[in-house]
GUMINU-601374 format. One line per 4 residues: number of its first residue (from 1); their letters; for each residue x, y, z of N, C-alpha, C, O. Coordinates in pm, 1 decimal, padded with zeros to 6 digits. Layout:
N
NUM) A) X Y Z X Y Z X Y Z X Y Z  ... $
This chain:
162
1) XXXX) 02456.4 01785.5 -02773.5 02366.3 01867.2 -02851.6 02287.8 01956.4 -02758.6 02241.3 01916.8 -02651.7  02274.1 02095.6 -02811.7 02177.9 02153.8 -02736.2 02040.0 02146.8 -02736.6 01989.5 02112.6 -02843.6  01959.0 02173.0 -02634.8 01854.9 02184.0 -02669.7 01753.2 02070.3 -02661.7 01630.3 02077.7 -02662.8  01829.6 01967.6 -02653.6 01762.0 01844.5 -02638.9 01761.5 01775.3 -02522.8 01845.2 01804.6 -02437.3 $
5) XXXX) 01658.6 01662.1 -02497.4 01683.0 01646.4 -02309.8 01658.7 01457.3 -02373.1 01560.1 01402.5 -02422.3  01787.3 01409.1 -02343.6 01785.9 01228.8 -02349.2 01768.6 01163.7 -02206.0 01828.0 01185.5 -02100.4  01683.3 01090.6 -02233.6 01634.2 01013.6 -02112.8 01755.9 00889.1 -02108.8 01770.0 00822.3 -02211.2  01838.3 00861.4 -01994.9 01935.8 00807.4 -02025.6 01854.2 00649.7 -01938.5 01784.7 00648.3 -01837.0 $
9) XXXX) 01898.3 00532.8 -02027.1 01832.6 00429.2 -02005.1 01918.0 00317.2 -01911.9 02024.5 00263.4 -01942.2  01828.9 00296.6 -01775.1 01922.6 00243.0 -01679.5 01861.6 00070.6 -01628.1 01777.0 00068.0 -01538.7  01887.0 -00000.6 -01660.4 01878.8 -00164.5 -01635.7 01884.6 -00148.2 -01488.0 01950.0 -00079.2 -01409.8  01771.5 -00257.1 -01478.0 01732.0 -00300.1 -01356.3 01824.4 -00435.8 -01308.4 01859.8 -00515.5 -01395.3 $
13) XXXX) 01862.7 -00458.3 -01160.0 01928.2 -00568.3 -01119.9 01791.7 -00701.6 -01115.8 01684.2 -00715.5 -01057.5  01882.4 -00787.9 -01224.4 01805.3 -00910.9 -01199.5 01724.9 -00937.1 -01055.2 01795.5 -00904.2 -00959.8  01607.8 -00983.2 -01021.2 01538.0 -00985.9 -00880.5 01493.5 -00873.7 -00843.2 01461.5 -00878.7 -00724.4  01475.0 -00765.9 -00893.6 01497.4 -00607.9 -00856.0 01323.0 -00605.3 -00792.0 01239.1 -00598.3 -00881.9 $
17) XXXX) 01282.2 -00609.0 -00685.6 01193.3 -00583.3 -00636.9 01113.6 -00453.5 -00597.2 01142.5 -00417.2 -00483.2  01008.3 -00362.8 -00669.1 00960.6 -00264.5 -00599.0 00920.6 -00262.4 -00423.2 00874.2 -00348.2 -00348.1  00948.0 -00172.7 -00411.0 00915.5 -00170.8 -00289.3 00740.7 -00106.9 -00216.5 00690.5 -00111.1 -00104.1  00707.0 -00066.6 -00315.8 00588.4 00037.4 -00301.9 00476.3 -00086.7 -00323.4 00368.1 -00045.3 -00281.7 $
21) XXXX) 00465.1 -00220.9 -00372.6 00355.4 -00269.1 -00423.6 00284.3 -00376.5 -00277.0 00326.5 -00466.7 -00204.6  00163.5 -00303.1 -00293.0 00101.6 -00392.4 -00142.5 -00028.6 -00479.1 -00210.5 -00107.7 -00437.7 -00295.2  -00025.6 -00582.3 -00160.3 -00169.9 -00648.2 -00178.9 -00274.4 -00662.5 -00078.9 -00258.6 -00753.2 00002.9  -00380.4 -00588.3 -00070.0 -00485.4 -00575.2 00005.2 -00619.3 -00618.3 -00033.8 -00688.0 -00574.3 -00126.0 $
25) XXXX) -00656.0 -00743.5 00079.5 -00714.3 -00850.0 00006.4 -00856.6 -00847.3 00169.2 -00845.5 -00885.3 00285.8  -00958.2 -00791.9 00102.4 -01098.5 -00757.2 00162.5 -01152.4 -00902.2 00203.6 -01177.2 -00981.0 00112.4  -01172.5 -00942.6 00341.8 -01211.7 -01056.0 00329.3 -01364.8 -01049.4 00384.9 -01447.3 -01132.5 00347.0  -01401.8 -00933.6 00488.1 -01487.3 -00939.4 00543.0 -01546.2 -00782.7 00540.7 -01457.9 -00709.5 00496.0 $
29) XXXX) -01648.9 -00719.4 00569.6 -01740.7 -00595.1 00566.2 -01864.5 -00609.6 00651.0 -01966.7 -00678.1 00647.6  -01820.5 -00530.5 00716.8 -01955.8 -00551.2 00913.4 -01953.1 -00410.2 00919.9 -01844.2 -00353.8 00930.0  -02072.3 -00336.9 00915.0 -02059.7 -00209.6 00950.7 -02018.7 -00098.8 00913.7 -02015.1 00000.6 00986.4  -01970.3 -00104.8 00754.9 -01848.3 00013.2 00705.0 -01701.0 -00016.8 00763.3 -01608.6 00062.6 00745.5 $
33) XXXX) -01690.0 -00107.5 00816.5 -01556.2 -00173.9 00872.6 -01497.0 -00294.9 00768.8 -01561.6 -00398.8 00755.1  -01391.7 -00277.0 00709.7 -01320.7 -00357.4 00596.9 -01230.4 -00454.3 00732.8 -01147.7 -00422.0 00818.0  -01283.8 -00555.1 00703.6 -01155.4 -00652.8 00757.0 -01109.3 -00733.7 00669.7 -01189.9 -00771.0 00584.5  -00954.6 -00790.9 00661.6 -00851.7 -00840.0 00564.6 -00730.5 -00893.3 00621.0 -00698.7 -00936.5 00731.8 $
37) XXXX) -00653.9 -00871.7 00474.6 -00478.8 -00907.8 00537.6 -00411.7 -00831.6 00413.9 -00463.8 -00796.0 00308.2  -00320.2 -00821.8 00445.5 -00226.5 -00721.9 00359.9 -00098.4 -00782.4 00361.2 -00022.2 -00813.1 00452.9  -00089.1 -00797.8 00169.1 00078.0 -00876.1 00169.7 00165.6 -00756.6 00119.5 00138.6 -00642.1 00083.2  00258.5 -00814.4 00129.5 00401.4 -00736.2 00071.8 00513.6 -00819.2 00099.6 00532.0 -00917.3 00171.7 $
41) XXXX) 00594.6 -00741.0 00009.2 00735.3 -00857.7 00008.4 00829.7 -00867.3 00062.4 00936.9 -00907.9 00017.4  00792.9 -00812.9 00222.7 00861.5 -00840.1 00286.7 00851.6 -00909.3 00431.5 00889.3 -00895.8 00547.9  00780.4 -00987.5 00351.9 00657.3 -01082.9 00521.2 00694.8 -01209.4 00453.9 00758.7 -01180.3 00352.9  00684.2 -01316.5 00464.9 00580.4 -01443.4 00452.8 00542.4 -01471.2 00477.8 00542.8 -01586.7 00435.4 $
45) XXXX) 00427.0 -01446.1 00593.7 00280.4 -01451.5 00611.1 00195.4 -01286.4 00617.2 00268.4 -01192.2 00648.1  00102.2 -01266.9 00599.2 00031.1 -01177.3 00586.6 00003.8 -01089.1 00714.3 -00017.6 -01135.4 00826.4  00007.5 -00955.5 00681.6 -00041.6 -00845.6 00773.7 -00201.5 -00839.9 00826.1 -00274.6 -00771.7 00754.3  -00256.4 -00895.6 00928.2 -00435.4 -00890.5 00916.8 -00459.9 -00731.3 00979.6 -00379.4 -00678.5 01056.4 $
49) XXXX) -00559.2 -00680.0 00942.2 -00628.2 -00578.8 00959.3 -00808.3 -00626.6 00964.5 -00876.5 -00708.2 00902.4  -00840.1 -00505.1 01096.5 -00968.0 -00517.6 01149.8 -01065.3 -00412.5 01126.2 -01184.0 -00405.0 01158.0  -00974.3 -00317.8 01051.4 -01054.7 -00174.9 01004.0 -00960.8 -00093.1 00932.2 -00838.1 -00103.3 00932.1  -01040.7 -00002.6 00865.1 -00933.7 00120.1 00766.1 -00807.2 00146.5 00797.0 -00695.7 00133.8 00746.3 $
53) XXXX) -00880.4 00207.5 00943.8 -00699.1 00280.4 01031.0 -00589.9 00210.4 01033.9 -00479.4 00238.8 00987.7  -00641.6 00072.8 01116.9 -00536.3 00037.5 01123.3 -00448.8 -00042.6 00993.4 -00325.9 -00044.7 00986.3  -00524.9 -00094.5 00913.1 -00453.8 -00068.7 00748.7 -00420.7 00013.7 00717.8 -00397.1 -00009.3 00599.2  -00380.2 00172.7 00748.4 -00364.6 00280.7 00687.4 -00201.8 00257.0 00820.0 -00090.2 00272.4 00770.2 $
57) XXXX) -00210.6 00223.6 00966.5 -00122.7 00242.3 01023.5 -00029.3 00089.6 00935.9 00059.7 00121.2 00856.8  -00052.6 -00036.2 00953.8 00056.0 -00086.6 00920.6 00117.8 -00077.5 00739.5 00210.1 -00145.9 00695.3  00066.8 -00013.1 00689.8 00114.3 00078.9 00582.6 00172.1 00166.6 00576.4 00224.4 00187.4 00466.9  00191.2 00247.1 00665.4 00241.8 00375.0 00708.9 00402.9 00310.9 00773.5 00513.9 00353.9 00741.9 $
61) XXXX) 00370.0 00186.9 00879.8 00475.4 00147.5 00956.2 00584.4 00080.0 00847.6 00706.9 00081.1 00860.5  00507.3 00020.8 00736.6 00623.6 -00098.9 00694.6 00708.2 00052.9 00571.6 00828.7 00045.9 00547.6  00623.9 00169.2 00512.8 00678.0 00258.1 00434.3 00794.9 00295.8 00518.8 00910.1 00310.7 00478.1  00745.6 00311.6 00659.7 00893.1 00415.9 00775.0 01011.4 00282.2 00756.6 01131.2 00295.8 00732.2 $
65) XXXX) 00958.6 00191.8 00770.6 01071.1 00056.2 00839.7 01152.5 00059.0 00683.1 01269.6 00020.9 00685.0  01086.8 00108.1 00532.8 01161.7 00059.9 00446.1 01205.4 00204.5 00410.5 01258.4 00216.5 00300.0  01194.4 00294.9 00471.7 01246.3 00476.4 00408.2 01186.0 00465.9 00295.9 01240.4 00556.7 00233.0  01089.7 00405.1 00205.6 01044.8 00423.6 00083.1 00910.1 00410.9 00056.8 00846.0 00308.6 00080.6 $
69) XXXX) 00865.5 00511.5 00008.4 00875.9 00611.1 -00060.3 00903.8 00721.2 00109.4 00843.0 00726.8 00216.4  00996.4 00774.4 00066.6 01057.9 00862.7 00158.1 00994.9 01001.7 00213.1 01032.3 01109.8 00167.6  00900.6 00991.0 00310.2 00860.5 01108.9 00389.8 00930.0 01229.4 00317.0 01044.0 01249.9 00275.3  00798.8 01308.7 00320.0 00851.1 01453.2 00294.0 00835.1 01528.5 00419.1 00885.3 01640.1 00406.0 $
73) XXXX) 00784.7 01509.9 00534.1 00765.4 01561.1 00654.4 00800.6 01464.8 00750.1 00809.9 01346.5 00717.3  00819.1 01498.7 00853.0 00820.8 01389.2 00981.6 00703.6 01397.5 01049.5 00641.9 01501.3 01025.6  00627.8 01287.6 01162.6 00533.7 01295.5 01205.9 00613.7 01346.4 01344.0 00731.5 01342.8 01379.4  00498.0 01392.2 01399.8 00458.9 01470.2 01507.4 00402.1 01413.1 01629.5 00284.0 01432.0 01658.7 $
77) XXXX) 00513.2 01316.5 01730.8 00412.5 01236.2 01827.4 00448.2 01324.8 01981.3 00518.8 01424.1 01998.8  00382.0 01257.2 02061.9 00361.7 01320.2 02223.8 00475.1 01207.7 02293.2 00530.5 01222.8 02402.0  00489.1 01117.0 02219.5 00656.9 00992.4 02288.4 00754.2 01032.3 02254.5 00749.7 01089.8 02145.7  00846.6 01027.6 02301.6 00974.0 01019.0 02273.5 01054.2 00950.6 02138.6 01059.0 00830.2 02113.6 $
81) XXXX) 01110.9 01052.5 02065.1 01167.5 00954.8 01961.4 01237.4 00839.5 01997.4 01301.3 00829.5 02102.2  01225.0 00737.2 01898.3 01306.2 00643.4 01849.5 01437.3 00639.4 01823.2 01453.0 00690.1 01712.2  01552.7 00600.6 01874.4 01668.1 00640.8 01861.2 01741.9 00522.2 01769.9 01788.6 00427.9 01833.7  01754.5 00520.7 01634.5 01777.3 00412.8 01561.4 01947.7 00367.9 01590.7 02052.2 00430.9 01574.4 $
85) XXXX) 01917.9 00225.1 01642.7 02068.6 00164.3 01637.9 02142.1 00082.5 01547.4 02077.4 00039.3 01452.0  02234.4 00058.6 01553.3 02337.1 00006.0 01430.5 02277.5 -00170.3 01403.7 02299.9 -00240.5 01305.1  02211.7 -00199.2 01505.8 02125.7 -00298.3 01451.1 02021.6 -00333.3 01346.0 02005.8 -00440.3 01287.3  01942.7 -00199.8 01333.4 01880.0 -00194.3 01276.5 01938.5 -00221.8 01111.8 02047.2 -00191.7 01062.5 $
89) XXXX) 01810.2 -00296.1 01046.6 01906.1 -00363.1 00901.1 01803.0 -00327.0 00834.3 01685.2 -00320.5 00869.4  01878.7 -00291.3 00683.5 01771.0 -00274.7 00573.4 01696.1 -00416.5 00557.5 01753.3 -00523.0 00581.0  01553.1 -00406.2 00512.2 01493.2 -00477.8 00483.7 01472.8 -00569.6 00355.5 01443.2 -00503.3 00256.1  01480.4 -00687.1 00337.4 01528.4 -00763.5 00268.7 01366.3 -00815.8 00198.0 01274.5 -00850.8 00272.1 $
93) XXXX) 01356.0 -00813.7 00080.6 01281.8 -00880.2 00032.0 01242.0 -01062.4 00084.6 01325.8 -01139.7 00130.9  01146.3 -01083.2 00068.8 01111.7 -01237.1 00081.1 01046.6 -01313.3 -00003.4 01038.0 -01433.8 -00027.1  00990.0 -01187.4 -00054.6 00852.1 -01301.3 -00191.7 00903.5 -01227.0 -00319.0 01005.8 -01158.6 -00321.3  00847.6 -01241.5 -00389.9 00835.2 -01233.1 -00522.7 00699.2 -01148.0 -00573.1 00588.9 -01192.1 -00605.3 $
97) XXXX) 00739.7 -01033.9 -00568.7 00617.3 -00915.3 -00652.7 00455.0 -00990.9 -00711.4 00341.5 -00953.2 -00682.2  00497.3 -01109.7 -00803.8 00403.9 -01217.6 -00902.4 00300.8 -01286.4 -00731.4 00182.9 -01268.4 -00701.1  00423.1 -01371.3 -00649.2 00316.8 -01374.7 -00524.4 00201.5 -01323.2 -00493.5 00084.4 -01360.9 -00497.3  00303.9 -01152.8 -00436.4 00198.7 -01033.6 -00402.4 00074.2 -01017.5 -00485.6 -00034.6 -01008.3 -00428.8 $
101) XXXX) 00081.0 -01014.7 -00581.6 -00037.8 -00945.4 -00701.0 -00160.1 -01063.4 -00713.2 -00277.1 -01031.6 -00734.3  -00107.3 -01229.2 -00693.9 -00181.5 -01304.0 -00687.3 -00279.6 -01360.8 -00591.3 -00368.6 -01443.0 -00613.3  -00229.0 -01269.5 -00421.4 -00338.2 -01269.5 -00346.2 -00484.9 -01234.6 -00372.2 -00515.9 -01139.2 -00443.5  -00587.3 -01325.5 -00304.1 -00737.0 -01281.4 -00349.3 -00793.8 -01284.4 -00207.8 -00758.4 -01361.9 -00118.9 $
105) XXXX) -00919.0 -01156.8 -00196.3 -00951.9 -01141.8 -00075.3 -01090.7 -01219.6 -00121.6 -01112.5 -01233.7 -00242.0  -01186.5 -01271.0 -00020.2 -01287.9 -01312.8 00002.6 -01367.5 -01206.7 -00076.9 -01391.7 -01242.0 -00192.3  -01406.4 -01104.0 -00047.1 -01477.5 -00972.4 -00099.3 -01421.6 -00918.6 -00244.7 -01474.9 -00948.6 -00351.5  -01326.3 -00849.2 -00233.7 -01207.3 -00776.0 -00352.5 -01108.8 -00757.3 -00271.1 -01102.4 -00733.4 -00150.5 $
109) XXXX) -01006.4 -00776.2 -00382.3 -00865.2 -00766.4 -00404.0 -00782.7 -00614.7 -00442.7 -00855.3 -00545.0 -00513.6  -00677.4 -00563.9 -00418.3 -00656.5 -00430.3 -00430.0 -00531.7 -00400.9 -00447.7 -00479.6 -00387.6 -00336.9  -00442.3 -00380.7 -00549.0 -00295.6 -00372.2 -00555.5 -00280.2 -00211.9 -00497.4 -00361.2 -00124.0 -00526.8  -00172.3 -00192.4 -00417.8 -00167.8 -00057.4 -00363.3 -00010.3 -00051.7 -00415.5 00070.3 -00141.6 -00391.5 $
113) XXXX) 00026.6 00092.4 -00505.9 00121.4 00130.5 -00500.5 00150.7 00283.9 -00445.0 00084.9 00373.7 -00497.4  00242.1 00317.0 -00346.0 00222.6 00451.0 -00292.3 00377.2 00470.0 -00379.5 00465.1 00384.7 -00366.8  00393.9 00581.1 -00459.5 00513.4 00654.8 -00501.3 00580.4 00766.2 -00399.2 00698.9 00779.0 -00368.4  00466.8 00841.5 -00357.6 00534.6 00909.3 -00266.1 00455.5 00983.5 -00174.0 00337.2 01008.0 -00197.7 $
117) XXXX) 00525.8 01028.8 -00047.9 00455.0 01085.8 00039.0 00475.1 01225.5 00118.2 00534.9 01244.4 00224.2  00389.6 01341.9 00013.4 00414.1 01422.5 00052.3 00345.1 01481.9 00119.4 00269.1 01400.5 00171.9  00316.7 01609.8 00162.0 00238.7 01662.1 00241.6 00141.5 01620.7 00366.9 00026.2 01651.4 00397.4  00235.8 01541.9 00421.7 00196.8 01463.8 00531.4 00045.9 01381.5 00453.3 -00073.4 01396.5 00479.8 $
121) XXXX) 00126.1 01279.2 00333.9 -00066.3 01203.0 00314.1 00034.7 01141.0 00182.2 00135.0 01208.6 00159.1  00014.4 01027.2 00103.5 00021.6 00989.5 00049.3 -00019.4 00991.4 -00119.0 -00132.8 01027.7 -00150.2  00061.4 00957.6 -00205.6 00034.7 00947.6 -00383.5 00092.3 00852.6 -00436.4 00208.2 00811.6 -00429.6  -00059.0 00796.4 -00528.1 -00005.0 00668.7 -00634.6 -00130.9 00623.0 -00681.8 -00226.2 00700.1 -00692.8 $
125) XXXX) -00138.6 00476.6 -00716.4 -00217.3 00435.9 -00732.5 -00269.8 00293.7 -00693.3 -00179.4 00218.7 -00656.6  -00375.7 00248.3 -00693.0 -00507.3 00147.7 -00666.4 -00504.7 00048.6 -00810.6 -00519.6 00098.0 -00922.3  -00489.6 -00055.8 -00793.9 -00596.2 -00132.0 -00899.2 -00665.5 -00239.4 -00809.7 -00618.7 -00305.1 -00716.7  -00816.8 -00238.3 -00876.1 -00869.0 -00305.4 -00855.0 -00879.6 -00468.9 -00883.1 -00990.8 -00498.2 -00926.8 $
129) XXXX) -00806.5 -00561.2 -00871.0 -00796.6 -00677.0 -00939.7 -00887.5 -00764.4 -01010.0 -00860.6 -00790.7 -01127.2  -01007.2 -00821.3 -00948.4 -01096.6 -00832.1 -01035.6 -01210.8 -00783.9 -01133.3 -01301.7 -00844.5 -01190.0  -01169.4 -00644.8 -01131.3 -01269.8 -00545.5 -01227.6 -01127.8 -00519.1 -01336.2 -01148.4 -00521.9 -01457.5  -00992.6 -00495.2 -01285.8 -00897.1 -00480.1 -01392.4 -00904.9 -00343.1 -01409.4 -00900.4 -00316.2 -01529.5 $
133) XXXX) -00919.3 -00199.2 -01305.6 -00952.2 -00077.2 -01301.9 -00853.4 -00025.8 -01226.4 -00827.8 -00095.9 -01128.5  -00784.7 00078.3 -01238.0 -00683.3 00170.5 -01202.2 -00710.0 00289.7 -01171.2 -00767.7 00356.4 -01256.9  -00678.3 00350.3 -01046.6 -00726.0 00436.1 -01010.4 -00588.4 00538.3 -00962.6 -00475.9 00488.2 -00965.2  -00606.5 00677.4 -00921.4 -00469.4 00747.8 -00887.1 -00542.9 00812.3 -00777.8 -00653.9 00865.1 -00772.8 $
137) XXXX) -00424.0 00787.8 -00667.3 -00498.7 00870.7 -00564.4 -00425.6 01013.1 -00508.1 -00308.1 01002.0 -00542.8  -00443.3 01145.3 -00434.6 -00347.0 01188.2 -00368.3 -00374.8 01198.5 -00242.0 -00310.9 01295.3 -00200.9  -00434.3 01152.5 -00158.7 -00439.4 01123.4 -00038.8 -00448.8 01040.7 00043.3 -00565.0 01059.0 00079.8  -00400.3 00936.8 00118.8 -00471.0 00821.3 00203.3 -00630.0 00835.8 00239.7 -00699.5 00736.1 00258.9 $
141) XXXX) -00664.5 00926.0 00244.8 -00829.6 00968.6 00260.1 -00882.4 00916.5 00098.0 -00942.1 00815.2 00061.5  -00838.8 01016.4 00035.8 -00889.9 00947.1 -00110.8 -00896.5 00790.1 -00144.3 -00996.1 00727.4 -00180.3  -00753.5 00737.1 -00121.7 -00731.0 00591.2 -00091.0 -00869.7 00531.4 -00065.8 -00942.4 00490.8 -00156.5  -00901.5 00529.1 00067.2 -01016.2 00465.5 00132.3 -01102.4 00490.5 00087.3 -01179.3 00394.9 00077.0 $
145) XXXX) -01154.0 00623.5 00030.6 -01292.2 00661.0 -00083.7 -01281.4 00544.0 -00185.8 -01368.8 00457.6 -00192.9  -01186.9 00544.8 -00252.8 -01159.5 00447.8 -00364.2 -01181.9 00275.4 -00334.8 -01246.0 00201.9 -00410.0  -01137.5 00247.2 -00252.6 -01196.6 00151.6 -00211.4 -01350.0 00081.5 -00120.7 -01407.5 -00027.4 -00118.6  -01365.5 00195.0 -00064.9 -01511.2 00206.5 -00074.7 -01620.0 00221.1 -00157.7 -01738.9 00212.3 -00127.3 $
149) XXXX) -01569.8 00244.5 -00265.9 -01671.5 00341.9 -00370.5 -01656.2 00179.6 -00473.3 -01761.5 00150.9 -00530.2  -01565.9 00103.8 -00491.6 -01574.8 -00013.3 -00510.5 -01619.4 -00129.2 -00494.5 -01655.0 -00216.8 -00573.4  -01612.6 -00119.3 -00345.6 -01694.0 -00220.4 -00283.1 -01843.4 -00155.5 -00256.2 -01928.5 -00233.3 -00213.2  -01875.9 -00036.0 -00275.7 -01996.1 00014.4 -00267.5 -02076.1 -00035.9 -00389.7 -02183.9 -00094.8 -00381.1 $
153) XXXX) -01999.5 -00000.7 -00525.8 -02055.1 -00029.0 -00633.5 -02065.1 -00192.0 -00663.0 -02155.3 -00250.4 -00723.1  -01979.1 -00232.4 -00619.7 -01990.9 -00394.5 -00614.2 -02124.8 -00476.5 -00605.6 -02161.2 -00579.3 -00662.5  -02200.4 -00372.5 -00490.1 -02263.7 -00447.7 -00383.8 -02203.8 -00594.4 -00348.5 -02257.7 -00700.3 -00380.5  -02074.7 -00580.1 -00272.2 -01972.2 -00658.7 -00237.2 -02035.0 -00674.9 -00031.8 -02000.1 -00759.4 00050.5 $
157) XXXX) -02125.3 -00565.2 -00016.0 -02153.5 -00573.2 00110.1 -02311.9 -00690.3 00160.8 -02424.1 -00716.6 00117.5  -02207.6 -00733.2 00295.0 -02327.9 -00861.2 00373.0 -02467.2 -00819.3 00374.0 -02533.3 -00827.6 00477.5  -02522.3 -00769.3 00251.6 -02643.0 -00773.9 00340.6 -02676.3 -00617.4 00370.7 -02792.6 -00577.7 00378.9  -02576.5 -00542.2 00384.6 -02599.4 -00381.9 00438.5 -02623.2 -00268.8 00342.0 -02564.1 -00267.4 00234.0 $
161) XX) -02718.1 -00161.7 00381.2 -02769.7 -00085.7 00329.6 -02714.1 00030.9 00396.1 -02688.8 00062.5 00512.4  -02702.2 00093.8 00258.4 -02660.9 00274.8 00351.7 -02772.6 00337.0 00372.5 -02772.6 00447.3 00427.2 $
């Protein structure tokens, strides 16, 4: 038929794991400094982080290690590329998505899904787990607003005053 546009409907493989869903679980706040651990399903034990960045780097690392959500640019370093060898193996799930989502941080809890990454910076969305709030971000900068602005409103912080 013309004129018409059918969304053609495609079944998922039993076990079918996203790859985009991270759990970021706030355990500690010293200074405007978030410290935590970060799951995903492809660990069985947890990623710890000591501040933003470097949560923003092993997020960045496990997106390159899985090609997904797939760079729209390449980064730009002063080392020498990486020359990928036939060793290298796709990455295999380990947990179970239900796992991920059920981590709880000391402070707040934070489901991160990134869809995609364009313009050298990231898009998707945030939920907040124990407020039950959804947020959309388009930048890794925005990202961290969003989670600040959470734990700001929380008064989730030790003791500290802005």
């Amino acid at each position: 038929m013309r004129g018409r546009c059918y969304m053609q409907q495609t079944s998922l493989k039993k076990g079918f794991l996203p790859k985009n869903v991270i759990c970021v679980c706030i355990d500690e706040i010293k200074e405007e400094l978030i410290e935590g651990r970060m799951y995903h399903c492809y660990s069985e034990t947890p990623v710890l982080f000591t501040n933003q960045l470097q949560l923003l780097a092993e997020m960045e690392a496990l997106y390159d290690r899985l090609n997904f959500p797939q760079a729209s640019t390449r980064d730009r370093t002063l080392k020498p590329k990486k020359v990928q060898t036939e060793t290298d193996k796709e990455a295999e799930a380990v947990k179970d998505e239900q796992d991920i989502k059920n981590q709880v941080g000391r402070k707040a809890s934070f489901i991160v899904r990134v869809t995609s990454r364009q313009n050298a910076t990231w898009q998707g969305s945030i939920s907040w787990t124990e407020k039950g709030v959804t947020k959309h971000f388009r930048s890794a900068l925005e990202l961290l607003k969003l989670i600040d602005s959470a734990i700001e409103g929380s008064e989730l912080k030790d003791g500290t005053e802005n």
